[in-house]
C-alpha positions in Angstrom: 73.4 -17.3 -51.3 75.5 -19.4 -49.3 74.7 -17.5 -46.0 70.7 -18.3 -47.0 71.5 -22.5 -47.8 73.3 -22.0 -44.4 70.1 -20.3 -42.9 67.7 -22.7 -44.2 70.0 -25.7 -43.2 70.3 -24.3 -40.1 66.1 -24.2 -39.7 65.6 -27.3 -41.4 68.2 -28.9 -38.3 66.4 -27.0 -35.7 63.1 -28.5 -36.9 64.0 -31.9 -37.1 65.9 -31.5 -33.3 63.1 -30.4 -32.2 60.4 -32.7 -33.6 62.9 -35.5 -31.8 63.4 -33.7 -28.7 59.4 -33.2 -28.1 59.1 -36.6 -29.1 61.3 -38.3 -26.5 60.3 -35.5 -23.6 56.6 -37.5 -24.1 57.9 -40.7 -24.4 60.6 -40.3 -20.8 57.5 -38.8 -19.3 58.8 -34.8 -18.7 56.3 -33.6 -19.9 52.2 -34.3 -20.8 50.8 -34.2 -24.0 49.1 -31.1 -22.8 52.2 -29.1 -22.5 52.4 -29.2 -26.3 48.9 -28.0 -26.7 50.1 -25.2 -24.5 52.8 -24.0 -25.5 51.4 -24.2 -30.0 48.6 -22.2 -29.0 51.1 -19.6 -27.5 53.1 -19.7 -30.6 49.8 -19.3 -32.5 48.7 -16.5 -30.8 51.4 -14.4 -30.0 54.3 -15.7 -32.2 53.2 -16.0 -35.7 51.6 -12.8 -35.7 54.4 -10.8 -33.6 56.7 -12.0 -36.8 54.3 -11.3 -39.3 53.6 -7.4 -37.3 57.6 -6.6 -37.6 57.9 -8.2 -41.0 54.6 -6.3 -42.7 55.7 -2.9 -41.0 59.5 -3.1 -42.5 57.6 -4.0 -46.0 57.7 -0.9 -48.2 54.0 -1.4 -49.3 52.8 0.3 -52.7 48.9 -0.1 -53.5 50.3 -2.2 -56.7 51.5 -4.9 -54.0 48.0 -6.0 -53.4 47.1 -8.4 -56.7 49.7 -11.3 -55.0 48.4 -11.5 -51.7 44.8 -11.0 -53.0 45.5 -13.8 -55.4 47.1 -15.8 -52.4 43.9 -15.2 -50.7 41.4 -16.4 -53.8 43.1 -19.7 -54.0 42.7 -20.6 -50.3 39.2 -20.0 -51.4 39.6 -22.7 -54.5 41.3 -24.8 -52.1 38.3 -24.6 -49.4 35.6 -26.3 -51.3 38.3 -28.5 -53.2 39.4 -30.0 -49.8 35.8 -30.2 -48.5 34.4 -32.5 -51.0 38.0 -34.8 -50.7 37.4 -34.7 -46.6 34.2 -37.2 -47.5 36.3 -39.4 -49.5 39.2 -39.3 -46.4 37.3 -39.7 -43.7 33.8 -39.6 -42.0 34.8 -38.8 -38.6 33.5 -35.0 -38.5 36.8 -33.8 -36.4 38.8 -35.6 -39.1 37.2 -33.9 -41.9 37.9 -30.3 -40.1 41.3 -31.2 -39.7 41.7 -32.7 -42.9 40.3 -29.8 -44.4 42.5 -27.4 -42.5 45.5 -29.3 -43.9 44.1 -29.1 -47.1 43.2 -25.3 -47.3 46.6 -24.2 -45.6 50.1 -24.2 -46.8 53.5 -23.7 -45.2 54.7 -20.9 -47.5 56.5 -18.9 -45.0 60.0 -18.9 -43.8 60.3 -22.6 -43.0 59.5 -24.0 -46.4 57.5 -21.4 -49.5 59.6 -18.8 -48.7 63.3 -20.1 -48.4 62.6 -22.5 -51.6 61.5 -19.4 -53.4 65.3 -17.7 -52.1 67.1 -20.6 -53.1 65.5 -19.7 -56.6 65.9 -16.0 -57.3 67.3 -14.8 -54.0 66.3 -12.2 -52.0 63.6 -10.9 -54.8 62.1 -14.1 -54.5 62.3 -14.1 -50.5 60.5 -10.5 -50.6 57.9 -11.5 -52.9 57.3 -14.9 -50.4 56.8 -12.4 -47.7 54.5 -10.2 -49.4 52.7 -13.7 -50.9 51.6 -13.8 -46.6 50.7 -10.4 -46.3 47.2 -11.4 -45.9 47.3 -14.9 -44.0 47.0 -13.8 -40.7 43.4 -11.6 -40.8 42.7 -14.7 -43.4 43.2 -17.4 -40.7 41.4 -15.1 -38.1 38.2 -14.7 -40.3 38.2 -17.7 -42.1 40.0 -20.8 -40.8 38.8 -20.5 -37.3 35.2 -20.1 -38.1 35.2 -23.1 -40.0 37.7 -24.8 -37.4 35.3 -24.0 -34.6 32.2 -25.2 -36.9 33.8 -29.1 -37.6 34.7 -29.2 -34.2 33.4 -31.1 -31.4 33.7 -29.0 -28.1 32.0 -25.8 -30.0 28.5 -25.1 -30.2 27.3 -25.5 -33.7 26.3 -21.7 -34.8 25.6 -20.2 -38.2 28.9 -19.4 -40.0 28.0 -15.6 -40.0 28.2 -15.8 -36.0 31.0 -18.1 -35.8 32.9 -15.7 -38.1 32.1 -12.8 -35.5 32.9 -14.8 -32.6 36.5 -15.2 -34.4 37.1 -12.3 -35.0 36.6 -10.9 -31.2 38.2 -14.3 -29.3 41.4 -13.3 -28.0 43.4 -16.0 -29.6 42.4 -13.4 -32.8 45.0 -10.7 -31.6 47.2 -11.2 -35.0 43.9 -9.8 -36.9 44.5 -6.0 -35.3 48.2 -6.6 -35.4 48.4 -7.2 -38.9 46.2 -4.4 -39.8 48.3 -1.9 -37.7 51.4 -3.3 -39.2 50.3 -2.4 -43.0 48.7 1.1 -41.8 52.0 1.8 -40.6 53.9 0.7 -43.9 51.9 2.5 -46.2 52.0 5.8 -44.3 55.3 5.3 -44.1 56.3 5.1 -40.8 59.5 3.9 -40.2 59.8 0.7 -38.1 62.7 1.6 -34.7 65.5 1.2 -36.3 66.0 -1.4 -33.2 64.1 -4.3 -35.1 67.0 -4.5 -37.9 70.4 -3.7 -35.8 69.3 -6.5 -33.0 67.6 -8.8 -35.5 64.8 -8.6 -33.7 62.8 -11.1 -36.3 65.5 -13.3 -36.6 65.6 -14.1 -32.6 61.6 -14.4 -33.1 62.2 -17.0 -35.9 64.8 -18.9 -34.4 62.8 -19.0 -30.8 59.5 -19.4 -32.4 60.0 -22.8 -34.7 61.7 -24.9 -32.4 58.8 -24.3 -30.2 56.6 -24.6 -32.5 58.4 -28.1 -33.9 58.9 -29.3 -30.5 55.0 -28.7 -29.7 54.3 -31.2 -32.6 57.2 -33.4 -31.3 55.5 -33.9 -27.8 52.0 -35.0 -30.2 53.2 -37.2 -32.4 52.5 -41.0 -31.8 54.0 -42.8 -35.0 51.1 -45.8 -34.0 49.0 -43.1 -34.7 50.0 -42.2 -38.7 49.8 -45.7 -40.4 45.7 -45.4 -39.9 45.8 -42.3 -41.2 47.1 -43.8 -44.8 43.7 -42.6 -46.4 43.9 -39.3 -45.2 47.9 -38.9 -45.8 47.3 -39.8 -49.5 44.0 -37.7 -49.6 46.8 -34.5 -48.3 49.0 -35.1 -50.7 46.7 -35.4 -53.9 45.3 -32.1 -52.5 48.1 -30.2 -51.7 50.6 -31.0 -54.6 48.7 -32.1 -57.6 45.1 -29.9 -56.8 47.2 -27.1 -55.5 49.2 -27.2 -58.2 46.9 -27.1 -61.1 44.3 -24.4 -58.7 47.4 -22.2 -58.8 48.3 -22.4 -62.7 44.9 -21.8 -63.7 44.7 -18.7 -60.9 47.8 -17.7 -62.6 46.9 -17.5 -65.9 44.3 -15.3 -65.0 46.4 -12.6 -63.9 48.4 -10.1 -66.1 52.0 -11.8 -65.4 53.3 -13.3 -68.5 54.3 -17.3 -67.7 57.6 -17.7 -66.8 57.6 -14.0 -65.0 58.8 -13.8 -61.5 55.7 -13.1 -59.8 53.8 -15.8 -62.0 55.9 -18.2 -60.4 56.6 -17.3 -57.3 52.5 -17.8 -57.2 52.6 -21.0 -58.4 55.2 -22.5 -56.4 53.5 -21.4 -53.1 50.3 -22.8 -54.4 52.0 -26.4 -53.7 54.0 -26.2 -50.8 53.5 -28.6 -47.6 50.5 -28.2 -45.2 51.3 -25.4 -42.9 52.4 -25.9 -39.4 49.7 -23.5 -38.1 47.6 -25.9 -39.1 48.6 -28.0 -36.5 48.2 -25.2 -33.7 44.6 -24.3 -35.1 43.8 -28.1 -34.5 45.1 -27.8 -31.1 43.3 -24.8 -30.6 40.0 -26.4 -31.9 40.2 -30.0 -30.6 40.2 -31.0 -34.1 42.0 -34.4 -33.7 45.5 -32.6 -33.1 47.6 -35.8 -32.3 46.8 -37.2 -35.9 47.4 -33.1 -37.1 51.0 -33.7 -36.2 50.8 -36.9 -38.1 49.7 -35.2 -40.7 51.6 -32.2 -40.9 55.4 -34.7 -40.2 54.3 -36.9 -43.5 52.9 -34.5 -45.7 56.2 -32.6 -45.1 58.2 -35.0 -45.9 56.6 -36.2 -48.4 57.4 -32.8 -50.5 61.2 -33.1 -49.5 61.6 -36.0 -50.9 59.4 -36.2 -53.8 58.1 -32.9 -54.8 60.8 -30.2 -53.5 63.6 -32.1 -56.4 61.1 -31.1 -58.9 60.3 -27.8 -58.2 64.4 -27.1 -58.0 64.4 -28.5 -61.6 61.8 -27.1 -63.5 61.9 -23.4 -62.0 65.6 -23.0 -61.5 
């Protein structure tokens, strides 16, 4: 456990460093604003889903596996129309509600938040099942997010969702769809990942390249005058995300055959709440939904759980 507090001291550094370092590039003048947009969409696109290809692959995958990622999946769909009718309440700036709903919908439950509070927890059982949680979020982002990212915003043509949907699912930026799919053909007819991945950690170089860049994208969009007009819409987040979240994920929870208390039942739950994702701030990039308020969005929100919601969590499920 120590080598994992280490880990996730170690990200949570990296993060922050980079946040800063993007940050004061902008502010010296290195670098444009655009270079962020850049280099998120590349992290987007060929990051996330690269990690999430290596990590579903080395997954031994059993067809039992599938009720917590389907479940993961059914309350982004509870959070959809949730975050849609608090968008008119937020804001009524079309962009804004897209992004707002994209903050909404998304969480950060991978390896940068869900998934190392859930180790912390119960260890590496609780680190596997966080993984699995994600098996679907990829084709989910491709299929759904973007569609409705590309219907709220303002440089695509407005199009029925059926035909945005399509159009999502053959754009290039999509490539983590097919990826993904590969990647759990592969585990379930057992195919053994090169044996390469795990003696060079192969992920872990991915991880540690891929959220500083990621961080530092947000770093070189984030313009402090920018987040105290966005006080609506940061309290509008964080009613959604950790009180509505919450509560969508106990009831989903109840539903299933885990017994309260179980280690699947609240691994569930405790992803239901976590921050708003950080894809979520490439996918407004992406999208040109308002993506110098996304990183607003994204830097409070976060924080916002460390300091308030992350204590709790530690105390009632530890």
């Amino acid at each position: 456990m120590p080598a994992m507090v280490f880990q996730f001291g170690l990200i949570g550094s990296l993060m922050v460093l980079a946040t800063a370092a993007g940050y004061l590039v902008r502010r010296l003048r290195y670098l444009p604003q655009r270079a962020g947009e850049i280099i998120m969409t590349v992290v987007a696109v060929f990051g996330f889903p690269a990690v999430s290809f290596l990590s579903v692959w080395g997954t031994r995958l059993e067809p039992g596996d599938i009720l917590l990622p389907a479940m993961a999946v059914a309350h982004v769909l509870v959070m959809l129309p949730l975050s849609l009718v608090v968008s008119r309440w937020a804001s009524k700036d079309r962009s804004e509600r897209g992004l707002f709903i994209l903050a909404g919908v998304l969480g950060n439950n991978g390896f940068t938040m869900g998934a190392f509070v859930l180790y912390l927890l119960y260890g590496e059982q609780g680190m596997g099942l966080g993984n699995l949680y994600l098996l679907f979020f990829i084709p989910l982002v491709v299929v759904l997010i973007y569609p409705m990212a590309r219907h709220y915003s303002t440089a695509s043509p407005s199009l029925p969702m059926g035909r945005l949907m399509w159009r999502s699912v053959l754009d290039w930026r999509s490539i983590g769809l097919p990826a993904t799919a590969s990647a759990m053909v592969l585990s379930l007819l057992g195919v053994p990942r090169p044996w390469a991945v795990a003696q060079w950690h192969v992920v872990d170089i991915l991880i540690y390249v891929i959220t500083p860049l990621a961080f530092f994208s947000i770093g070189l969009r984030l313009h402090f005058s920018r987040v105290l007009p966005l006080w609506r819409m940061l309290a509008a987040l964080a009613v959604v995300r950790f009180f509505l979240g919450a509560a969508a994920g106990v009831g989903l929870a109840w539903l299933m055959p885990w017994p309260a208390g179980d280690l699947r039942w609240n691994v569930f739950v405790i992803e239901a709440f976590v921050p708003t994702a950080v894809i979520g701030v490439a996918v407004a990039g992406m999208f040109d939904l308002r993506p110098r308020e996304a990183s607003g969005l994204f830097v409070c929100n976060t924080l916002t759980y460390l300091v308030a919601v992350l204590p709790l969590v530690l105390w009632i499920f530890g």
